[in-house]
C-alpha positions in Angstrom: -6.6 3.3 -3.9 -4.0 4.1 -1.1 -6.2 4.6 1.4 -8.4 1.4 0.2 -5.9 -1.3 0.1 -4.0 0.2 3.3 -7.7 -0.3 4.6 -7.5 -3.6 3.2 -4.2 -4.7 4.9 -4.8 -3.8 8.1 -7.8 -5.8 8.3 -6.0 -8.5 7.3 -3.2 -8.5 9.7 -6.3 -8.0 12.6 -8.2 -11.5 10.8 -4.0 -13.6 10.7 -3.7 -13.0 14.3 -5.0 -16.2 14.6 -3.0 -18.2 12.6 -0.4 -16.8 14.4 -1.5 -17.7 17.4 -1.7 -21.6 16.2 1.6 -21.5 14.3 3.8 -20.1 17.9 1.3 -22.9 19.5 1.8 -25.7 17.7 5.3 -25.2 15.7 4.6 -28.3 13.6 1.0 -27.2 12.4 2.1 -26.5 8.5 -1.2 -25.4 6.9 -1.5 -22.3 8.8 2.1 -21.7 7.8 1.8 -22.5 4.6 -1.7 -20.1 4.2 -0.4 -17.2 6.2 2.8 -17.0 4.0 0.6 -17.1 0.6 -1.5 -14.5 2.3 1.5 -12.3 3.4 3.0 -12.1 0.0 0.1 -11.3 -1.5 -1.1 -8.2 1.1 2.8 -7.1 1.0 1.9 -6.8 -3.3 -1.3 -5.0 -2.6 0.9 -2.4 -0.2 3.7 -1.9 -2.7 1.2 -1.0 -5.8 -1.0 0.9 -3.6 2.4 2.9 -2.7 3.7 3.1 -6.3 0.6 4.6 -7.3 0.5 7.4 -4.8 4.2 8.1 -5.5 3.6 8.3 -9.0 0.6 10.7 -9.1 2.7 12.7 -7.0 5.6 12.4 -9.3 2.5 13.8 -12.0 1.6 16.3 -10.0 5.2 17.7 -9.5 6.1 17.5 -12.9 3.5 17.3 -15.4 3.2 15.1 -18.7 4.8 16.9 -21.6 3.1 14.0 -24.0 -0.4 14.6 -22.7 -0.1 18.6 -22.3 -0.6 17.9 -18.4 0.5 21.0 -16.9 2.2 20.1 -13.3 -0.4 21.8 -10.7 2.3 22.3 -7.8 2.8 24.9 -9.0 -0.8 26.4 -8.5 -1.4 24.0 -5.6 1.6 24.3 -2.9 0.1 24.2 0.0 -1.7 21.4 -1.3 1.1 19.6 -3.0 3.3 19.6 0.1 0.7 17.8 1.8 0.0 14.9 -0.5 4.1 14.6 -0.6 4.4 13.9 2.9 1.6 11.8 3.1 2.8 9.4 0.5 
């Protein structure tokens, strides 16, 4: 899902240079405003779950679930959870 809506933002931000463009040109045009705000808050959302979720199946894979018997892997997997960490 990270790499997905990351995906997903960035080809956003390449399709709103546009409405950029108009809303620097013509500083009273409020549409564009107006839709690239909407837009903005709604692909800053899409970054900050996208985020969340990493961190927290890191957090799972560090520690484990104690409810759900999930043993935390780390400890089997450094190599492999030292990478996912600094990638998130």
């Amino acid at each position: 899902y990270f790499v997905t809506a990351n995906a997903a933002v960035a080809g956003y931000l390449f399709l709103s240079l546009p409405f950029s463009v108009i809303c620097i040109n013509r500083p009273r045009a409020t549409t564009p405003r107006l839709v690239l705000v909407i837009f903005d808050t709604v692909m800053m959302g899409i970054t900050i779950t996208a985020a969340s979720a990493s961190a927290s199946m890191v957090y799972l894979a560090h520690n484990g679930n104690q409810n759900t018997m999930w043993l935390p892997f780390c400890q089997q997997f450094g190599n492999f959870c030292q990478t996912a960490s600094g990638a998130v």
